[in-house]
Every structure is written in C-alpha cells, then in structure tokens.
C-alpha positions as CSV (number, residue, x, y, z in Angstrom):
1,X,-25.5,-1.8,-5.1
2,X,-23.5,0.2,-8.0
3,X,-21.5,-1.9,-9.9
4,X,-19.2,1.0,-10.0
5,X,-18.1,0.0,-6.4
6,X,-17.4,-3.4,-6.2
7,X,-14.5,-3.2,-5.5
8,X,-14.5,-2.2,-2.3
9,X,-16.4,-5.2,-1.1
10,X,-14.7,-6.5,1.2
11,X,-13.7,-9.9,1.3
12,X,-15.1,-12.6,4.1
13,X,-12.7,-12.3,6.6
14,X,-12.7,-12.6,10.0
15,X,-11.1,-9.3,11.4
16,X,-11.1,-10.3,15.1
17,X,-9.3,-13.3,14.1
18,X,-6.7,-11.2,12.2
19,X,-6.3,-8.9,15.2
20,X,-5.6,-11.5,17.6
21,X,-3.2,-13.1,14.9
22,X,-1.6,-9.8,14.1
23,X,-0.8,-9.0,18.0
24,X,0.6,-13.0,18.3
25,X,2.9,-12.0,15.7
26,X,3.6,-9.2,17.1
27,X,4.5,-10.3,20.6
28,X,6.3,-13.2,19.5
29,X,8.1,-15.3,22.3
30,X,7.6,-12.6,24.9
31,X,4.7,-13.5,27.9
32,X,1.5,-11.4,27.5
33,X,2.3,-10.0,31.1
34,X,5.7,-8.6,29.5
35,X,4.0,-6.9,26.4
36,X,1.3,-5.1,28.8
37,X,4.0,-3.9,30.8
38,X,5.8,-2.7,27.5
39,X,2.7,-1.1,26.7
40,X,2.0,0.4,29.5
41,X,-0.6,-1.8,31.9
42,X,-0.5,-2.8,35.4
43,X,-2.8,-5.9,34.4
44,X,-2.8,-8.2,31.5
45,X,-4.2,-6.3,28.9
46,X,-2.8,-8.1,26.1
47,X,-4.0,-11.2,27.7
48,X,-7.5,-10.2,27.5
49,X,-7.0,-8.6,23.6
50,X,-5.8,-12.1,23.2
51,X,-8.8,-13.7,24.6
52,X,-11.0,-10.7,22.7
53,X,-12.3,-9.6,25.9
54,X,-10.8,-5.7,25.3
55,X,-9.4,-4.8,22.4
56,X,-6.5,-1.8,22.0
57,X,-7.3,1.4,19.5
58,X,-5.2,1.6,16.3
59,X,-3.4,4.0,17.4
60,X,-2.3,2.0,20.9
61,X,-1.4,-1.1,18.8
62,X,0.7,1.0,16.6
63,X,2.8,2.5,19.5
64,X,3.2,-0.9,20.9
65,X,4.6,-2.0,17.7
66,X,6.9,0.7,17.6
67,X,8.3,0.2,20.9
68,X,9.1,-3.9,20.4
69,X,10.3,-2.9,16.6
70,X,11.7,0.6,17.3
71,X,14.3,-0.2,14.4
72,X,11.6,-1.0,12.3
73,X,11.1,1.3,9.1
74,X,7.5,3.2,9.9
75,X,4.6,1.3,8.9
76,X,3.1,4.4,6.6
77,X,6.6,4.6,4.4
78,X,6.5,0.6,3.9
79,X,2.3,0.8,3.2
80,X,2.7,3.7,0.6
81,X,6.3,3.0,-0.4
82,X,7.1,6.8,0.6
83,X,6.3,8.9,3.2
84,X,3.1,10.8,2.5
85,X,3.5,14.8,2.8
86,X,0.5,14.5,5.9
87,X,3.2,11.7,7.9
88,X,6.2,14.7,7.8
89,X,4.6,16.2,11.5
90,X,2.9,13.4,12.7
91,X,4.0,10.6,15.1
92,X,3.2,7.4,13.2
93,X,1.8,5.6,16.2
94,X,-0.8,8.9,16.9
95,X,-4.6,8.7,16.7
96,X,-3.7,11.8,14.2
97,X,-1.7,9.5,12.2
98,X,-4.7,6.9,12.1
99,X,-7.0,9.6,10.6
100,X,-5.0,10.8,8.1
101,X,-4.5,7.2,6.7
102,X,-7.7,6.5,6.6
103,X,-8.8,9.4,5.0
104,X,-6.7,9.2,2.6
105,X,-7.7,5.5,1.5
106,X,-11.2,6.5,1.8
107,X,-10.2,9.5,-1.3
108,X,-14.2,10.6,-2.6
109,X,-15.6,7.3,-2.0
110,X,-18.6,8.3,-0.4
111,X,-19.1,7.4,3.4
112,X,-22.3,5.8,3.0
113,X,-20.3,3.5,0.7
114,X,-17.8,2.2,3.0
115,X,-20.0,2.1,6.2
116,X,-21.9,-0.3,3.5
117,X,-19.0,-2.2,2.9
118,X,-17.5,-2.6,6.2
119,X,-21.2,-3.5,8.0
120,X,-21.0,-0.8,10.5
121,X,-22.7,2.3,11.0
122,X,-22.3,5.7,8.8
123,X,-22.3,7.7,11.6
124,X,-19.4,5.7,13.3
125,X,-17.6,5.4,10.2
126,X,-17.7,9.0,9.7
127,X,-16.4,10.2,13.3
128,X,-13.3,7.6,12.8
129,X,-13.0,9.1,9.4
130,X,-12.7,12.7,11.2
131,X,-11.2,11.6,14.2
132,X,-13.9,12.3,16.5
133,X,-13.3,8.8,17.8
134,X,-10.4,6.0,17.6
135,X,-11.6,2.8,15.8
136,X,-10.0,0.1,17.8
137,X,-8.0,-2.5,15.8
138,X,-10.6,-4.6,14.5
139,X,-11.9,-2.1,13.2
140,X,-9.2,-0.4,12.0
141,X,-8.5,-3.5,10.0
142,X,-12.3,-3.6,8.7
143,X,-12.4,0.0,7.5
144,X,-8.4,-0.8,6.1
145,X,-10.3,-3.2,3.7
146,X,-13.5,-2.0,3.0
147,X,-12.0,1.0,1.9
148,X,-8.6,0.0,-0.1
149,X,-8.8,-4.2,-0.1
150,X,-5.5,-3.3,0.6
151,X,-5.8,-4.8,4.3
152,X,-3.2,-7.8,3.9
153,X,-1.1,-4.7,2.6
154,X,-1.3,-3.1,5.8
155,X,-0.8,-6.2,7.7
156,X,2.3,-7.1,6.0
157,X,4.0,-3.2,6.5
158,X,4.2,-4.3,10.1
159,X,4.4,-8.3,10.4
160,X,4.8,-11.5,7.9
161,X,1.7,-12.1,6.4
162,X,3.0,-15.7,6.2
163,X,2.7,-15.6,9.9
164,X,-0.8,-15.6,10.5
165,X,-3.3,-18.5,9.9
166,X,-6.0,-16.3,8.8
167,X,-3.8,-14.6,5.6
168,X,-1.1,-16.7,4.8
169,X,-3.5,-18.6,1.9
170,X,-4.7,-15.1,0.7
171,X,-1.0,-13.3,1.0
172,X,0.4,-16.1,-0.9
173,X,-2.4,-15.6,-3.9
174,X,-1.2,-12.1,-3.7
175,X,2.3,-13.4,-4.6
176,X,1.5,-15.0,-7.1
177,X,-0.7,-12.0,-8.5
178,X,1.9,-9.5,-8.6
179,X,4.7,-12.1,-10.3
180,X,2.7,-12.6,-12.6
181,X,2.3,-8.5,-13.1
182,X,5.7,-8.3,-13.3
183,X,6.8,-10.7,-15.9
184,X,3.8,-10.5,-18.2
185,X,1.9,-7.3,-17.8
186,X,-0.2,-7.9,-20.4
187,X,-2.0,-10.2,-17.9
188,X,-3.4,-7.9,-15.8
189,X,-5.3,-6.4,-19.2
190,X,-6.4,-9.7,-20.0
191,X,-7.8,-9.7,-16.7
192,X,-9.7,-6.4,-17.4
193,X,-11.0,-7.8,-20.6
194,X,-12.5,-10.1,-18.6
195,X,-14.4,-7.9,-16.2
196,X,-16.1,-6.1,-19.5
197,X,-19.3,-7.1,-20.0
198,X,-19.7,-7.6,-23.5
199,X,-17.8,-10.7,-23.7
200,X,-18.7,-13.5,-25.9
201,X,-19.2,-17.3,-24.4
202,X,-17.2,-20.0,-24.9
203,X,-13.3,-20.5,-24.3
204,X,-12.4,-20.0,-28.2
205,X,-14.5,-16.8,-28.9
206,X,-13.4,-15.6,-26.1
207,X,-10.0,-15.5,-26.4
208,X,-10.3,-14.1,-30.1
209,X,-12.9,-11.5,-28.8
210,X,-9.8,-10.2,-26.1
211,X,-7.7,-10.2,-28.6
212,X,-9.8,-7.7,-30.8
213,X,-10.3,-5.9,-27.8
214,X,-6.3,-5.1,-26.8
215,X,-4.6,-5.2,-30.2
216,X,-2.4,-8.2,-29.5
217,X,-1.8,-11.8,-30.7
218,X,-3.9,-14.5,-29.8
219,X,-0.9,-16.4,-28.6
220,X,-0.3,-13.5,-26.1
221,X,-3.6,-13.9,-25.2
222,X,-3.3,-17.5,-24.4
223,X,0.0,-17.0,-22.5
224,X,-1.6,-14.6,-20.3
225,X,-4.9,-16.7,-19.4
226,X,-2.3,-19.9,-18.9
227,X,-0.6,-17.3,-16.3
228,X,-3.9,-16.0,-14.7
229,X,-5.2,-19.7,-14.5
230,X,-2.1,-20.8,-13.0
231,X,-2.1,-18.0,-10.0
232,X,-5.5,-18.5,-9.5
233,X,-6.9,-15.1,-10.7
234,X,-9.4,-16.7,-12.9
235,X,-11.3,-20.4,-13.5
236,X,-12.2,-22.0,-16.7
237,X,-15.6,-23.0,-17.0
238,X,-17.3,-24.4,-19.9
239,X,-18.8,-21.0,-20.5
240,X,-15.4,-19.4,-20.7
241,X,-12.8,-17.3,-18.3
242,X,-14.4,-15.8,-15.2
243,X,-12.0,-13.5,-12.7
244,X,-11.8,-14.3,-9.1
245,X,-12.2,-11.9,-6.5
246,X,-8.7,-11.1,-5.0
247,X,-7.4,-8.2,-3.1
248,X,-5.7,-5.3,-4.6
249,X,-2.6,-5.6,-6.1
250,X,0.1,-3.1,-5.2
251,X,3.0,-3.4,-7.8
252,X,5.1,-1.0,-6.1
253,X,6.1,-3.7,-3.8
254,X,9.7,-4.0,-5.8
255,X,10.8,-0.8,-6.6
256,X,12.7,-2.6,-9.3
257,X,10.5,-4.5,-10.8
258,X,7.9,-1.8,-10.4
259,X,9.8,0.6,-12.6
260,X,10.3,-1.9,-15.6
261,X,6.4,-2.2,-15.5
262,X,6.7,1.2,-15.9
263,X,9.0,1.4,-18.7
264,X,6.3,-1.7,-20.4
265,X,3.4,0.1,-20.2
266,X,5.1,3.6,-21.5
267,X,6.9,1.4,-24.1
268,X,3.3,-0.4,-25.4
269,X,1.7,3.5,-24.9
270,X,4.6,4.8,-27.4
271,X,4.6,1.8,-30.0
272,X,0.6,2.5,-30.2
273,X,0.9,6.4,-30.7
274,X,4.0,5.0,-33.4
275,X,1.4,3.2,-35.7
276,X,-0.9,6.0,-35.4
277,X,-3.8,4.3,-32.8
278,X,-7.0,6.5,-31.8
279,X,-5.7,8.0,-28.3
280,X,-5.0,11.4,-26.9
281,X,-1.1,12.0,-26.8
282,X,0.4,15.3,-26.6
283,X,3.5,16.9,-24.2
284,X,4.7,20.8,-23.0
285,X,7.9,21.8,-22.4
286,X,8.7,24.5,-20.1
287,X,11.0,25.9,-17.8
288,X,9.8,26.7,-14.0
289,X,11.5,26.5,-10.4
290,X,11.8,23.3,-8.8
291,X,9.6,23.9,-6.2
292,X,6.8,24.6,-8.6
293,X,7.7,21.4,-10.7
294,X,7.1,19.7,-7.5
295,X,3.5,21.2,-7.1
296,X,2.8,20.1,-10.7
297,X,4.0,16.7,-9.1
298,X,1.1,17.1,-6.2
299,X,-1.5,18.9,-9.2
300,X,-1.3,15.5,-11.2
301,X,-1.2,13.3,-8.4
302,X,-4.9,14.9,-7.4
303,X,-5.8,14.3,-11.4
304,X,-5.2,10.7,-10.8
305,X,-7.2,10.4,-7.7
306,X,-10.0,11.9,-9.2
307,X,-9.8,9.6,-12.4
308,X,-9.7,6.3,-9.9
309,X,-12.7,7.3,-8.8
310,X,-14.2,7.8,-12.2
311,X,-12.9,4.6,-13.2
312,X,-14.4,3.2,-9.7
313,X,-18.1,4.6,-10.4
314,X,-18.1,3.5,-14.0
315,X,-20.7,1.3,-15.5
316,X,-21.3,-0.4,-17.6
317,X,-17.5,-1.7,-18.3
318,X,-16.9,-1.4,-22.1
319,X,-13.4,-1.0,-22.7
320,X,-10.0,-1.7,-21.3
321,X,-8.2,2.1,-20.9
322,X,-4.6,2.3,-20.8
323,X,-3.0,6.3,-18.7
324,X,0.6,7.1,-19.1
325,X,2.5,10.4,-18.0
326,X,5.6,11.6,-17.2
327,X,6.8,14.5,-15.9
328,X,10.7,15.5,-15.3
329,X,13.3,17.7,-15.0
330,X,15.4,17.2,-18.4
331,X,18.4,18.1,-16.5
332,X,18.2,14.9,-14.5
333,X,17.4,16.5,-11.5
334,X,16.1,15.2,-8.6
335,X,13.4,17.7,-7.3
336,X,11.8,15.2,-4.4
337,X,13.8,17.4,-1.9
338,X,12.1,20.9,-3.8
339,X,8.0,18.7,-3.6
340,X,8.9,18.2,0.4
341,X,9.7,22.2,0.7
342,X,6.5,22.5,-0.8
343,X,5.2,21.5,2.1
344,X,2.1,19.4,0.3
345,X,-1.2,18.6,2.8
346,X,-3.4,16.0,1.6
347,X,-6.4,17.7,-0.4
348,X,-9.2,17.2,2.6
349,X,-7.7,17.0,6.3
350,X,-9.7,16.8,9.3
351,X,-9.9,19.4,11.9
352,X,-8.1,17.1,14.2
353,X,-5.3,16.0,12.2
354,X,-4.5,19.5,11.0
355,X,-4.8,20.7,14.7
356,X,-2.2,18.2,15.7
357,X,0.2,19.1,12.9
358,X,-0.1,22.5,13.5
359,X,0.6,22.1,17.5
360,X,3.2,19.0,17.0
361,X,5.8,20.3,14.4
362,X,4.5,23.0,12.1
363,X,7.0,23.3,9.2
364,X,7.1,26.6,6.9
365,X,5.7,27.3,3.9
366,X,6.6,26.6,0.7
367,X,7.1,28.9,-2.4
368,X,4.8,31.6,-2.1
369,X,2.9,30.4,0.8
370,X,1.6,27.7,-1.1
371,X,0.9,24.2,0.0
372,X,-0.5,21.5,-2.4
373,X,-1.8,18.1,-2.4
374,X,-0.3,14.9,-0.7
375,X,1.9,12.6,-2.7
C-alpha cells in the first residue's frame, strides 16, 4: 500500500448501519407506509430498506429527502459550502447529480485506489464513477468515504449527525477537531509534525524537535499537544505523541471562524516572508475583465487540486509545508456573479452528466466561448 494514500482509508464503519440510521432520521415520526407513499411505492419499501432487505439508490434517497425537507438548503451547497459550477443545471436529487459528486471527490486519485479502499470491485467503482450505474446508498456512503473521509460530512449536510448511533461518537470528535482549528491553528501543524517520519522518541525531544521543525516556542508547542491530547487527536505514550486516525476536517464549516483561520495563516505566511525565511513569495498586478478574473479564480482552484494530490502521493513525509494566495479585485469588487457567467465545468465530466446538463438547462457561454474549471 503507498503511504502516499492513507488517507483515504476508510475508517471501520458499518455503512448499512449508517444507511438504515440516516433514513430513521430522515423519516422521523412519520410510519414507514407514509414515507413509501411520499416516495412513491404501493408497498412498504422503506419498511424493507429498514429491515436491509432492498435498499434505495443515492439518487432515490436524495429525492425523498427533498420532498420531506423541501425547505431544506440543497445538500451539495451545505457539503461544499457553495454551489459547485457542475450543480447550476442539475437537479440535486438526480443520478446526474450523484456522478458529478463523486467525481469530483474522487479528483486524480486513481480508481484502482478507491475500489481498494472501499472493498469493492474496480470495475463497479468505475461505472458509478461514470454513471453507467447508480450506487445504492450504502454504497454511496462507502465510496463518500473511501474517497473524501468526508462521509460524516455528507451525513450531516442532510441530518444531525448527533442523531444516529453509529456517528454521533465520531461527529462529536469532529467537534472537537475543528475548535480546536479554530482557536489555535497552530495545532493542526503540530499535528503534521507528528505524521513526519523523522521524529525523535521520547515526550521531551520530541516537543523540542517540533519546535525546530515550525519556528515557534516550545510553550506553543506544549499548548498545542495539551489541545490535541484533550480532543483526542493524539495519545501519549512513553515513546512520545502518536496521531489518531480521524476523519477529515472541513474548517469551512463557520464561515466566520473559517476566514479568521484564514487571516492566521496569511498573517504567520507574511510575518515569515518579514524576517526574511527561505520560501517562495512573489505577487502580479494587473488589470483584466471580471469575467476573466473569475477564470483565474477556476485556473488556481485546478492548481490546488493538483497540489492535494501531490501532497496525497508524497512519501516519505519530511517537512510540514505551509500554501497561501490571494487573488482580488483591488476595487473591492465582488466578481462571484462574473466566475458564474463564466459558466465553469468541472475539469473531467462524464458522458452522462454532461449529456444531462446539456438536455436539462444548458446555460450560455461565457466570455469568449470559454468555460473553465469547477469551483
């Protein structure tokens, strides 16, 4: 197994379990004979999901969520915090709208990889991937996590987390996770320290050693290992720190608090070009329509992309890298409008998804004809 792609690994969970949960939650006080009529059945369907006789398709679960929540804000916008350019012609609840999720969680990471991950056959992996065929909700769920670890993510853009037995200990140690990114940031770089593989043994050396590493006080250091220790993102072992395996945390959760993690990380980036650190720093100024401003927008976004899946396949881990960027209109101008006239498409699309856009709402083209990558 590449180290590179650990990540993915999902976690041991029981995705029936989680299925069953999520449509409990889901259906609430309502009878099972209620919801199948809701969603369309002469018999008990949801009866049997229940009982995991049958199970719905993604894409049938979805529409039944929309129709008991139809005041609900759509599941993609709360999952991504934005609606991606590929969800502007596409009915959330679609099979369409299934695909181009999952393909864009899955990014480069290589089929084989994930059909690895989520214990199921390439072959099938690929045809949900292109939309050949619809991955019922178990799977859905299973190919959700072995692809983003973002899976309790998912669950909790459509129900409480806290509502089903199977998450709520994992959802609440994704709480605690992503306070703990918020009010100390330099946390989650302690916890990459951790993961590099030159680390020395023993408590002691190895809180000196992260200090060396990340240029900051040893009393930060300690801060953010009493912080980590006390939401459970590491144990302390005679030998020293070790990380626990956790999902992924999305900080974009509080747009608030998301943007002054922003602001930190820009702020510690600018105090280390200050004092002269080794680094690559530069900027361009320039002037250019808003619409093309926007595809820059969709241009970097397809830079980072590819650099998470550098960062994904690298090995061995030897340092703790720190990306900033910014790009704006100095005018304070708003040119979110000028990326959506743009009319961005993710950078790979299946044949079915871009048949379904193109049949379902086509929009016109941007400047020039263009269209550029998703957001």
């Amino acid at each position: 197994m590449d180290r590179g792609f650990e990540h993915l690994r999902p976690r041991e969970m029981n995705y029936e379990a989680i299925a069953v949960e999520l449509i409990r939650a889901l259906r609430g006080r309502r009878s099972r004979a209620e919801v199948s009529r809701r969603a369309g059945y002469r018999s008990n369907a949801v009866h049997r999901w229940e009982a995991r006789r049958s199970w719905p398709t993604a894409a049938r679960f979805l529409a039944l969520h929309r129709a008991l929540r139809p005041s609900a804000r759509s599941w993609i916008e709360r999952f991504f915090h934005a609606r991606p350019s590929w969800a502007a012609d596409l009915d959330p609840s679609s099979p369409e709208a299934v695909t181009a999720f999952l393909q864009q969680l899955k990014g480069k990471t290589p089929i084989l990889r994930i059909a690895e991950h989520a214990q199921r056959n390439r072959y099938s992996v690929a045809r949900w991937l292109d939309g050949a065929a619809e991955p019922k909700l178990p799977e859905f769920l299973r190919l959700v996590d072995a692809s983003s670890r973002r899976l309790i993510d998912l669950v909790a853009a459509l129900e409480d987390p806290a509502q089903l037995p199977s998450l709520r200990q994992h959802w609440t140690q994704i709480q605690l996770a992503r306070t703990a990114a918020y009010d100390l940031p330099w946390s989650h770089a302690v916890l990459r320290a951790l993961e590099l593989e030159s680390g020395p043994r023993g408590l002691a050396a190895q809180r000196a050693w992260i200090a060396r590493q990340l240029q900051i006080s040893a009393e930060d250091v300690q801060e953010a290992l009493r912080v980590l220790e006390a939401t459970a993102q590491i144990t302390k072992t005679r030998a020293g720190y070790r990380p626990r395996q956790i999902a992924a945390i999305d900080t974009g959760h509080d747009p608030q608090r998301a943007h002054a993690l922003k602001v930190a990380w820009a702020s510690t980036a600018l105090e280390r070009m200050k004092s002269g650190a080794p680094g690559r720093f530069g900027y361009s100024l320039f002037a250019i329509a808003r619409a093309d401003l926007a595809r820059l927008h969709a241009l970097h976004l397809q830079y980072v992309r590819a650099m998470q899946e550098v960062v994904a396949s690298s090995a061995p881990s030897e340092c703790v890298g720190l990306y900033c960027a910014q790009l704006l209109d100095l005018g304070g101008n708003d040119w979110a409008d000028a990326a959506a006239r743009a009319g961005r498409t993710p950078a790979r699309i299946s044949p079915a998804v871009d048949r379904a856009r193109r049949t379902s709402a086509p929009r016109a083209l941007g400047r020039r004809g263009t269209r550029s990558g998703s957001s």
